[in-house]
N, C-alpha and C positions, 0 to 999 in steps of 0.2 A: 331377279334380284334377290329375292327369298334365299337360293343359297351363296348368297356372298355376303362377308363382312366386310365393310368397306373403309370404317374407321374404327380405330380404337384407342383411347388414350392412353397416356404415357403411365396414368396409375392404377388401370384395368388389369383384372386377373384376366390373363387369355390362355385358350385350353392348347393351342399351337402357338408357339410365340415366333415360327420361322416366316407368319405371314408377316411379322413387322421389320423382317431383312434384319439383317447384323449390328446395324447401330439401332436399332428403334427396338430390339430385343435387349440388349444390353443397356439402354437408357430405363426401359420400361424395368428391368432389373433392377439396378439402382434405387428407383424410387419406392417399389413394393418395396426392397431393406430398409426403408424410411430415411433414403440420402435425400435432402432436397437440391431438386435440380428446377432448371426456367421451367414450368409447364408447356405441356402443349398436347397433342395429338400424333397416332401414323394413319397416312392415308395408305392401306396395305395394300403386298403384293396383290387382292384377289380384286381388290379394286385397278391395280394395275391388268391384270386379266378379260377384267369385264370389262375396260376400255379399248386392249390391242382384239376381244375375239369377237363384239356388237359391230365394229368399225373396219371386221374384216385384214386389219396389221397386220396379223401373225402373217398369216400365205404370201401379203407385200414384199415385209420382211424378210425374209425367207428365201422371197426370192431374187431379190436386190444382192443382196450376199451371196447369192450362188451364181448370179448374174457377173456381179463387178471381181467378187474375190478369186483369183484364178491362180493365181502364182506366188501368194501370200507378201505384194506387194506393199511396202507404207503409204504409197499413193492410192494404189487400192483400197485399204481401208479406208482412207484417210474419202473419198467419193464416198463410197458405201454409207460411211456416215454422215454425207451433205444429204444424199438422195434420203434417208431415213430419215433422220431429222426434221427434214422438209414435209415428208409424210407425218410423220408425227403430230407435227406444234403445227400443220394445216387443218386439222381433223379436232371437229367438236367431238367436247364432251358428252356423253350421254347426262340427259337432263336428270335423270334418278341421281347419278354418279355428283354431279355438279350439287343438284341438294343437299346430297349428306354433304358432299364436302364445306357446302355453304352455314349449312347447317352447325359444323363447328366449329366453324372458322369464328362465325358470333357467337358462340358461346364461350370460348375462349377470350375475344376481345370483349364481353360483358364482366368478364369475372376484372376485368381492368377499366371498366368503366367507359369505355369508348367503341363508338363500331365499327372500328378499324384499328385495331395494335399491330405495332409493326413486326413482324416474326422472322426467324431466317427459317428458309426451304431446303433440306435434308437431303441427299440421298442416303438412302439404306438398301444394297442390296443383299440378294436371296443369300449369295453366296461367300458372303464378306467375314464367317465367322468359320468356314470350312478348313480343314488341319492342312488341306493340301491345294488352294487356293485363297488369294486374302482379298484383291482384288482394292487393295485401299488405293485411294488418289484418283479412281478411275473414273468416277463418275461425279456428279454435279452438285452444286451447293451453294445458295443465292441468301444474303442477310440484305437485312435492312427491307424485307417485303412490305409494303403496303397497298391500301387501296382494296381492300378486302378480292370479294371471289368476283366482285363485278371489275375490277383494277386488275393487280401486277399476281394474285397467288394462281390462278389456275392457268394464267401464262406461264409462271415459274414452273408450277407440278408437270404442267404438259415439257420444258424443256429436262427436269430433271429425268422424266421418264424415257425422252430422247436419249439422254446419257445413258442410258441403259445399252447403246449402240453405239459409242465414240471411239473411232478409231483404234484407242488403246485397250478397251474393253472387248474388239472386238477379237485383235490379234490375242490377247490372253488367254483368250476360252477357245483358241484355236490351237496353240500353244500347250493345252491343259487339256486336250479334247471332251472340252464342255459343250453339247451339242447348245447351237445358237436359240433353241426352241423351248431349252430351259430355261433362258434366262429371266428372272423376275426383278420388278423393281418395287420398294416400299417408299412413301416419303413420308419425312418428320417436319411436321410443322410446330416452331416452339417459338415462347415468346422470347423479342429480345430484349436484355436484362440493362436497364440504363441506370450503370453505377452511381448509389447517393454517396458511398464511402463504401471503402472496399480494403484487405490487407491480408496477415497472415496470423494463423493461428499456429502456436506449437505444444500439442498435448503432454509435455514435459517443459521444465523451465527449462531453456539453451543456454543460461549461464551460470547455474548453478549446480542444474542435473538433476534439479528436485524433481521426483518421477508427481509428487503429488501439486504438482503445481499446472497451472495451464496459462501461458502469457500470451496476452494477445497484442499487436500492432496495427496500428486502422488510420486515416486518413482521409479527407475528402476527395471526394469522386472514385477514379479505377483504382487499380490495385498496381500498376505499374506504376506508381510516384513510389510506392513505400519497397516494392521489391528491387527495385531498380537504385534507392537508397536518395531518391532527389528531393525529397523531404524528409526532416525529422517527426517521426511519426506519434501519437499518442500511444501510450502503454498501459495497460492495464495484467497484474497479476492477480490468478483466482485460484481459490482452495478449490481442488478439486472433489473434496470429500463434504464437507461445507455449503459448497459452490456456494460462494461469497467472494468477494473483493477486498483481496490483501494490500493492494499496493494501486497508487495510480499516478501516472507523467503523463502533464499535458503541455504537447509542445506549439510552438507558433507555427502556423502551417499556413506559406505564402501562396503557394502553386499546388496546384492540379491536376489529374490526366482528366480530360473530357472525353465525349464519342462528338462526331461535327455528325451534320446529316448524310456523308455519306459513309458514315459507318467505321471513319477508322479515328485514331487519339490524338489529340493534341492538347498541350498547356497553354493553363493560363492560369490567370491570378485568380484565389480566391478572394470569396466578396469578406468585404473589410469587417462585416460582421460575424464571420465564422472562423476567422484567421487563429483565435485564441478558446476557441468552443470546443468543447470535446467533441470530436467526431463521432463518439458513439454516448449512448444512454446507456443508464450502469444495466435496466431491463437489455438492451441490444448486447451488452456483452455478457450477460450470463445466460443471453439463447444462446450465444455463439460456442460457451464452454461448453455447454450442456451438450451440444452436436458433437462438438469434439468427444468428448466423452463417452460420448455415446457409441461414437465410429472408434476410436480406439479400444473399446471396451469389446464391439465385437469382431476387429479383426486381432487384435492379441499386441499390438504393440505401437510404442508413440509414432502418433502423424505431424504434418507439416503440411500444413491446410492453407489453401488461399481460396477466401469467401468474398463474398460480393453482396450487398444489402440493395437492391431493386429501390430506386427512388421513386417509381408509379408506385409501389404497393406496400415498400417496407419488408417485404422477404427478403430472409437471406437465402442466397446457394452457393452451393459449393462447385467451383469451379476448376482447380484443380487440389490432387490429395495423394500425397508420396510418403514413403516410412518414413519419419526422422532418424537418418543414421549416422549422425557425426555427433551429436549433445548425447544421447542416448548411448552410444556406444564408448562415453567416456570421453572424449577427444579434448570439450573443453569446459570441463568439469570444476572448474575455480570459481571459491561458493564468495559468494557478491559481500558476505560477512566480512571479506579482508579488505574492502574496500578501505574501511575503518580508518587503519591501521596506517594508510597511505599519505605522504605528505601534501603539499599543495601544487595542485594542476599548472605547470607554466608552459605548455606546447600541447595541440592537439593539430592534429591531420588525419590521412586515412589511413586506418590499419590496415596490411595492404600485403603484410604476412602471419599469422595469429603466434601467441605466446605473448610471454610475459620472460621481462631480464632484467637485470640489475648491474650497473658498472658505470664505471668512470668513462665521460663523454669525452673524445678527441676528437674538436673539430679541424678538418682536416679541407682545404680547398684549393691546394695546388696537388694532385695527383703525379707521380706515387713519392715524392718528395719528402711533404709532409708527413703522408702515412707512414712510410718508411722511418721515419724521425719517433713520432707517439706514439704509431701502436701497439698495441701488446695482447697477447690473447685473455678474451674477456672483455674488453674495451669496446663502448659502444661506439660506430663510427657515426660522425654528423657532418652532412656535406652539402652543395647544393644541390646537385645530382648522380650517379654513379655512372659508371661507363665501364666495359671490360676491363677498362687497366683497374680500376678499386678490386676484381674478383681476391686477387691473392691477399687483400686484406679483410674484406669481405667474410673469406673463409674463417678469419681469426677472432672478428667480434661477435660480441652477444649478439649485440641489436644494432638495426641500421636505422638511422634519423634521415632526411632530407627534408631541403625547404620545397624542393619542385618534386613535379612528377605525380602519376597515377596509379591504378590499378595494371596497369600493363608497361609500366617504366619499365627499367633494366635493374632500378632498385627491388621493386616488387615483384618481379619475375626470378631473381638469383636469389634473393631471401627466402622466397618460398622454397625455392627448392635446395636451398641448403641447410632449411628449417630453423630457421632462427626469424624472430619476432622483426617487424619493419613498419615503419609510419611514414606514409610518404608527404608531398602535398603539404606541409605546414606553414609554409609561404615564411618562417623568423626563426626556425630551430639553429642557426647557426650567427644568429645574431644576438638570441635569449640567452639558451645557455651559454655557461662557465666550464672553460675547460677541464679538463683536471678533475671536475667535481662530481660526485657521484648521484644517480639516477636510477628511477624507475621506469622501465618502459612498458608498457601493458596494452598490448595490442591486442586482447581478447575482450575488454569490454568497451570497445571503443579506440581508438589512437590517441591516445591523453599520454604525457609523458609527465613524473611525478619527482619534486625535489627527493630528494636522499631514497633512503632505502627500506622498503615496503616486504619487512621478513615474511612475515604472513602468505602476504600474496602470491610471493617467490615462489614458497615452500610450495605451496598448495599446485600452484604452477609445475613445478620439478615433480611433485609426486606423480602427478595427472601424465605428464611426458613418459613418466618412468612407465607405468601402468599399462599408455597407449603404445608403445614401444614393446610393451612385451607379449600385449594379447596381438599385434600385428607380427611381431617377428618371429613369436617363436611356439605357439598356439597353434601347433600345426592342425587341428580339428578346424577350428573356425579358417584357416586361408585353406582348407579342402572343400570348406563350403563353398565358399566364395570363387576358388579354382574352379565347381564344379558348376556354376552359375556360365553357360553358352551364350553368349548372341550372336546374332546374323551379323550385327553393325558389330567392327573390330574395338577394342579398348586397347587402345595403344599409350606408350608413356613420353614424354619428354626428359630429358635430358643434357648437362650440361659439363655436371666434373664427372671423368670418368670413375675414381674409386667412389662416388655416392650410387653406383650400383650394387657395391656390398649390401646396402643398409635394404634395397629396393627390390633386390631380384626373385625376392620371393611373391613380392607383390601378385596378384592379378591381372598380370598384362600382356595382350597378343603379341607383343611388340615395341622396339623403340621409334617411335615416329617422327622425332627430331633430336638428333644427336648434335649438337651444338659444338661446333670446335673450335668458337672462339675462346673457353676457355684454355683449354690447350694451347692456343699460341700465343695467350697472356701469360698463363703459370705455367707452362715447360718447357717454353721455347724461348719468350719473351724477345726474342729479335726479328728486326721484320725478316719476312723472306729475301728482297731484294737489295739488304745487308747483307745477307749470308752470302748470296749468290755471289758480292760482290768480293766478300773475300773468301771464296771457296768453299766453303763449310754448307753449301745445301742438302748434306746427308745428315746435317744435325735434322735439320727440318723434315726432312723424311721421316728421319728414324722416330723423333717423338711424336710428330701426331698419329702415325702408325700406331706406335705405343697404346695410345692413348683410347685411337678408336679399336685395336685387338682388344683392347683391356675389357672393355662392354661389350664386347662380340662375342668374346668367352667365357662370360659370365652366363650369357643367356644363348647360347647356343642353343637347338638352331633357329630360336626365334630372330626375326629379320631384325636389323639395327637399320636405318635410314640415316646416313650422315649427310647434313647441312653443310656444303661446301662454305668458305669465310664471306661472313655477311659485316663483317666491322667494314666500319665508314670513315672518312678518309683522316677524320681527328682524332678517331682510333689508332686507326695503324701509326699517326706521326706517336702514337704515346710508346708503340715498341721501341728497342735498342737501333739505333739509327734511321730509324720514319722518316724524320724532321728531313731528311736528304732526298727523300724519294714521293714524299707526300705535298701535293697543293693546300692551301688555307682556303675553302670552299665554303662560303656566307651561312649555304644551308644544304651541310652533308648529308643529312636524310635523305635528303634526295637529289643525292648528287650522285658521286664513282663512286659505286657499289656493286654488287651483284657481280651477274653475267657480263655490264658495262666495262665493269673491270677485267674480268677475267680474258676478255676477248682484245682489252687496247693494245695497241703496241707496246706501253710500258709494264704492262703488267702481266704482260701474258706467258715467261718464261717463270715469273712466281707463280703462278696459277698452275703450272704444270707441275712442281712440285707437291702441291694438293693432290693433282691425279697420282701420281708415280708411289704416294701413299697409301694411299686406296688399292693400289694393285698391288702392295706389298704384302696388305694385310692378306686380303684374298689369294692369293697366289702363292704366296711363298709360306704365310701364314695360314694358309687352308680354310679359311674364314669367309664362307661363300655366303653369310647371311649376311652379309652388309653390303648396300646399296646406295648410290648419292642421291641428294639432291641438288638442284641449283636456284638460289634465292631472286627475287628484285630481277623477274625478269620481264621487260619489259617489250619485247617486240620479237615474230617469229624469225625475223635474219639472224636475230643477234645469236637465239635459242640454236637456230642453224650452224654458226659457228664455234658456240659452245661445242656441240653434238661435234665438231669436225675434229674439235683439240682431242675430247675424249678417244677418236677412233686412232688417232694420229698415235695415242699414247698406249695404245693396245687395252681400249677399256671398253669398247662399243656395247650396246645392248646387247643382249641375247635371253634366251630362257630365263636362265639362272640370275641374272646381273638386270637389276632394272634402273632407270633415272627418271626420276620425277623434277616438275616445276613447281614453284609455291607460287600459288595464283595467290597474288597479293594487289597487284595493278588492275582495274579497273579493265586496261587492253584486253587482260587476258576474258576477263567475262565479256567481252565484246564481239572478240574473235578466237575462240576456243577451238573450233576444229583445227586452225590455222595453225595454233599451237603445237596441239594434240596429235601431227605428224612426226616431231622429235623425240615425244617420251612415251613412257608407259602411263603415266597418271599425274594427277598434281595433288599437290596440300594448301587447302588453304591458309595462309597467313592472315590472322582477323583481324590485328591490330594494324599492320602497315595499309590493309583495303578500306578499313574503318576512315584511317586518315584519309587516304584518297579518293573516297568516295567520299568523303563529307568535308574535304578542305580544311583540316583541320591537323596541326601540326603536333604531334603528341608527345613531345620532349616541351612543350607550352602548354601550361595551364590554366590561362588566363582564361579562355575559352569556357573551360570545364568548371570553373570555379563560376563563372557567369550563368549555366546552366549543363548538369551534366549529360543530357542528350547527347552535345556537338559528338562526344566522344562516345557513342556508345551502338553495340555491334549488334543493338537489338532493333537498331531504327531500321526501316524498311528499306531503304536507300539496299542498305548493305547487306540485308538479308537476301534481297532478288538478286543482287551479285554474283552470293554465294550457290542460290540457286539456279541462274543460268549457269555457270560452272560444274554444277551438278548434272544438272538436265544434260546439258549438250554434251557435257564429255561423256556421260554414261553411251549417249548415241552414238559416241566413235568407236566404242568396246574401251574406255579409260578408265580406272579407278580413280577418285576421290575423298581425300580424307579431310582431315584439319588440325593443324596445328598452333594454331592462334591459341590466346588466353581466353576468347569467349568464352568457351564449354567449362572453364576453371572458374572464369567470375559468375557467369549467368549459368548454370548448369542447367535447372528445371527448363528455361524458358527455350537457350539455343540451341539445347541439347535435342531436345524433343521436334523442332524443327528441321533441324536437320536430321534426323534419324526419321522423320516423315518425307523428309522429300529425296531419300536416298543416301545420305552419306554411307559411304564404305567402311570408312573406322573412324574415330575419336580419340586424339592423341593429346594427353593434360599431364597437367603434373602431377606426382609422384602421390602427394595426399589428398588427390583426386579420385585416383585410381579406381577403390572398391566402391566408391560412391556412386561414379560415374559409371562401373558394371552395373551396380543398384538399379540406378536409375534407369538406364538402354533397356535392362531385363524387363522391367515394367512396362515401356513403351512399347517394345515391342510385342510383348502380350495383347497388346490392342489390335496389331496388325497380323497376326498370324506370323509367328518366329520364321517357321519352315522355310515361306515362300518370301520371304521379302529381299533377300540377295537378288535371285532369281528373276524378280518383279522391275524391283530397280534396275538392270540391267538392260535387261531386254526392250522396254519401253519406254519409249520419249513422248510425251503428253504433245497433242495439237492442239491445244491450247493452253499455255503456258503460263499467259497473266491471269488466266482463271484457277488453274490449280495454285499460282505462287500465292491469291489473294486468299484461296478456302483454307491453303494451310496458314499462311500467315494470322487470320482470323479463329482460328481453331487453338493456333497456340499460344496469342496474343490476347484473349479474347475478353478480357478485366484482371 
């Protein structure tokens, strides 16, 4: 025993740190820098040693693997790792081994006052920090431990260290010719952290830009109430030179994220006496600056920190911590001074596109009728909700108002990307305001809309665009940086009016991942197809969406263009020039004739081909071999079947060169993926339409979300293992997997990171997304080894599935 270490903790100088494996080096790292992270301990690889070579393993092992593995079967692994396993977590502890471990397991649970704290159980393997192996996902990782070492933790380390032999661990290192006899396992035992109040810190003010400022936002319990936005949080701003307390909002705070006992969150009401208390003491928020300060000071530039305040003990940690690159880089730099200046608040909802504008309000609520009648460019539109026929008016105001709708409406998705300011969700803006009369709309501090006109704030607004606008467009140093920033996971863009690629093509991006042409058949065609067809003219409709999708094809040659075959729904189409003749009144269009349903009926399937005959125009005759379809709302593999038949029918089949994906949006598809995954090359997911569908929630209503904004959100578990069966399984057919939903645009840190842990292919967001979301990936995958995680992803399909969907779920959920 004399020469092995067996434990070491998390804030121990160790003269080899490769015995505490790849996470427990990298944690122990963190805390010598003076980050505070949960405590705990690594039971190291040599204690992993001293247990497979006293109990005779290694030679078992060894040769079980050479036994079962013959022909580098999944079934063969897949034994290999029962038989071992079984060997494994059958086989005592060595009593020395079992001491130390026991030994600081209480010492840890004393420093919390109990002799038993609950901890989650680690893996850390040998070779998880290697440039040309990363090994992430593969092995094992158990929260919510208790019951000390006579209870659940020496059963956990004996299965973690099983994981060192799991199926997919095993084909990797066979794959990578890692002989099987070096593999080492370390585990981490740390305490878990049970949020008293938790939020975010940003070591720059976000709405001012003041570099010497640090705001903090905090809230009772996790830290998913205040980033998720389901609370109004308490605020406090501090001198950072000072550090003292400039400023402080204390707001009423009804609801909660809790941890339940098995470990994962739920809300509830806070208690009636903390509802109006500040959630933090003025001491709690000037440790919190003081940390900030401290970590921005030494890695060189402003963070965006999300902490967590330990209700056992009163520590704070730091949980997660990403540059600050949108307040900092200028984006929205409108200094809180011209608040002043502004007249009186009569509409708030959710700012839903950032900016600030000023103009005379037309309320407008028969589409395109009215619009057509008041608009005028500059003119703020206020409606109940928008729908592709508003786009070509759309284009021409400052700001868009509505009473309904969310972060993922058709309001908040086209404004975004045609950069103009939008407030959605205010349940009266078209029953408050006056038409005709002039407005402030300021979607940067808030969704407040303000009587008359707020010069100040404008200005200050207009400069900041002007400024952002020119260090992104024409700054060719900083977008070569940025250009030269690689990751494994694709950054791909979203898409909708064809010339708003001028403004974007210099952008950062692999690719268009969803090229949208319902604007196109709103503003350049504006009649239905089966009008046209009807009086001859189906070369109009050729000819322009052609137009429209060569237009972005040529712009970004030879990056790929992925165009969205038409997804407008059936009270869409009656809005084009003759619908009303060819279109049903359908109670609840969302989910009605859409998609591929459409494309394949008898009625509609002679205009559907006119979509294909476009597509081969561009390519074909157009020489524009980087555009690829897709097909939306699909809902069953016959349908998908018949789709794939029209395409060959019309000389457009797969091959090499030409791919077709599905947007796994339905629910079916994460059910029965392979089933799918025989018609196309890959799919995208669509977050908002599977959001609805998995969580029965209809998202053109928000009556729901205004009750509680869970119903509606693509972070709840439900829709996360969706996304990740979808991953997993198609990876296993050889499919690619993207996404093109608004999650990774609204929740960035949280679904982004998720999915770029469980595999996703690329990340396809909007346009002022883009260098963020490179930011962001670039970071993440520094954790994982950049090199090897295409490679990783691919190749392996986890045997057990609800265990890795819960570790990553857990790891990036986690306060």
């Amino acid at each position: 025993m004399a020469d092995y270490k067996f434990i070491v903790w998390l804030n121990e100088e160790v003269k080899d740190p490769s015995i505490l494996g790849g996470k427990g080096a990298n944690l122990n790292k963190l805390v010598l820098m003076g980050v505070p992270v949960p405590p705990g301990f690594v039971i190291t690889t040599e204690a992993f040693n001293y247990f497979m070579t006293v109990n005779g393993l290694k030679n078992k092992v060894l040769n079980v693997i050479n036994e079962v593995i013959r022909e580098g079967k999944p079934e063969e692994y897949e034994e290999a790792e029962r038989r071992i396993k079984e060997l494994i977590i059958s086989t005592e502890v060595p009593r020395d081994l079992h001491d130390e471990i026991a030994r600081a397991y209480m010492e840890l649970s004393s420093m919390f006052n109990t002799d038993a704290v609950a901890v989650a159980v680690r893996s850390s393997a040998s070779a998880e920090d290697l440039k040309t192996a990363s090994f992430a996902g593969q092995q094992d990782t158990y929260l919510n431990v208790r019951g000390g070492v006579g209870g659940e933790l020496i059963k956990y380390v004996k299965h973690v260290w099983a994981s060192t032999y799991n199926a997919r661990a095993l084909a990797y290192r066979d794959e990578k010719d890692i002989p099987h006899d070096e593999a080492q396992m370390a585990v981490i035992v740390q305490k878990l952290v049970n949020g008293r109040a938790a939020g975010v810190m940003f070591t720059i003010n976000p709405v001012t830009g003041n570099e010497s400022e640090a705001v903090i936002e905090a809230s009772w319990g996790l830290g998913e109430a205040v980033v998720g936005g389901m609370v109004t949080p308490d605020r406090w701003v501090v001198d950072k030179g000072g550090l003292v307390i400039k400023d402080r909002v204390i707001s009423r705070k009804s609801v909660m994220m809790v941890r339940d006992e098995a470990g994962l969150t739920k809300m509830v009401e806070v208690p009636r006496d903390l509802v109006e208390k500040p959630s933090l003491s003025d001491k709690e928020v000037l440790a919190l600056a003081k940390v900030g300060i401290e970590l921005e000071g030494r890695l060189g530039y402003p963070l965006d920190i999300e902490w967590v305040i330990d209700a056992d003990s009163g520590n704070i940690y730091i949980v997660q911590m990403r540059p600050e690159t949108v307040y900092s880089g200028g984006k929205a730099k409108v200094i809180s001074e011209a608040k002043a200046t502004v007249g009186k608040a009569v509409v708030k909802g959710i700012a839903a596109s950032p900016g600030v504008a000023v103009g005379r309000v037309r309320i407008c609520l028969t589409p395109p009728e009215e619009a057509r009648a008041k608009m005028s460019k500059g003119d703020i539109l206020v409606t109940k909700m928008t729908n592709p026929d508003w786009v070509p008016y759309m284009r021409i105001a400052s700001a868009i108002i509505t009473d309904e709708g969310g972060m993922t409406s058709h309001a908040a998705i086209v404004s975004r990307e045609l950069g103009i300011p939008a407030i959605v969700g205010t349940g009266n803006a078209t029953s408050v305001l006056r038409d005709g009369e002039v407005y402030t709309v300021d979607a940067v501090h808030g969704g407040v809309v303000y009587e008359g006109e707020a010069k100040e704030l404008v200005g200050k607004a207009k400069a900041v665009k002007e400024e952002t606008m020119a260090s992104a467009n024409t700054n060719e140093l900083i977008l070569h940086i940025y250009r030269s920033i690689r990751t494994a996971t694709g950054v791909y863009m979203n898409l909708g009016v064809p010339e708003k690629i001028d403004e974007y093509k210099d952008l950062p991006f692999d690719g268009i991942g969803l090229m949208r042409i319902e604007f196109v058949l709103s503003s350049y065609i504006g009649d239905h197809p089966l009008h046209l067809i009807s009086i001859g003219n189906e070369e109009k409709f050729i000819n322009k969406l052609a137009e429209g999708v060569a237009y972005v094809a040529k712009a970004i040659y030879p990056r790929p263009v992925i165009v969205r075959f038409s997804d407008f729904k059936s009270n869409e189409y009656r809005q084009l020039t003759g619908g009303e003749k060819f279109e049903p009144e359908e109670r609840n269009p969302m989910l009605g004739w859409r998609g591929v349903s459409r494309y394949i009926s008898r009625e509609y399937e002679k205009a559907f081909r006119l979509e294909v005959r476009a597509i081969k125009r561009v390519r074909e005759e157009m020489n524009l071999n980087n555009v690829h379809v897709m097909a939306p709302f699909v809902r069953a593999p016959w349908e998908l079947e018949k789709f794939m038949e029209i395409l060959n029918d019309e000389g457009l089949g797969r091959d090499r060169d030409f791919k077709v994906y599905a947007m796994a949006e339905i629910p079916s598809i994460a059910l029965l993926v392979e089933d799918f995954a025989k018609y196309v090359d890959g799919f995208s997911i669509g977050s908002n339409d599977l959001t609805q569908l998995v969580m029965g929630v209809d998202r053109d209503n928000d009556i729901l979300v205004r009750q509680n904004p869970r119903y509606f959100d693509e972070r709840e578990p439900a829709v996360l293992r969706a996304m990740y069966e979808i991953i997993r399984r198609a990876h296993a057919m050889n499919k690619s997997v993207g996404i093109c939903g608004q999650a990774p645009s609204v929740y960035p840190p949280e679904v982004t990171e998720f999915l770029v842990r469980v595999g996703i292919d690329y990340v396809s967001v909007n346009p002022d997304a883009v260098i963020s979301t490179r930011l962001l990936i670039d970071s993440i995958e520094r954790k994982v080894v950049l090199e090897e995680l295409r490679e990783l992803r691919r190749r392996l399909m986890p045997t057990d599935p609800e265990g890795e969907f819960r570790e990553v779920f857990n790891k990036v959920f986690k306060g």
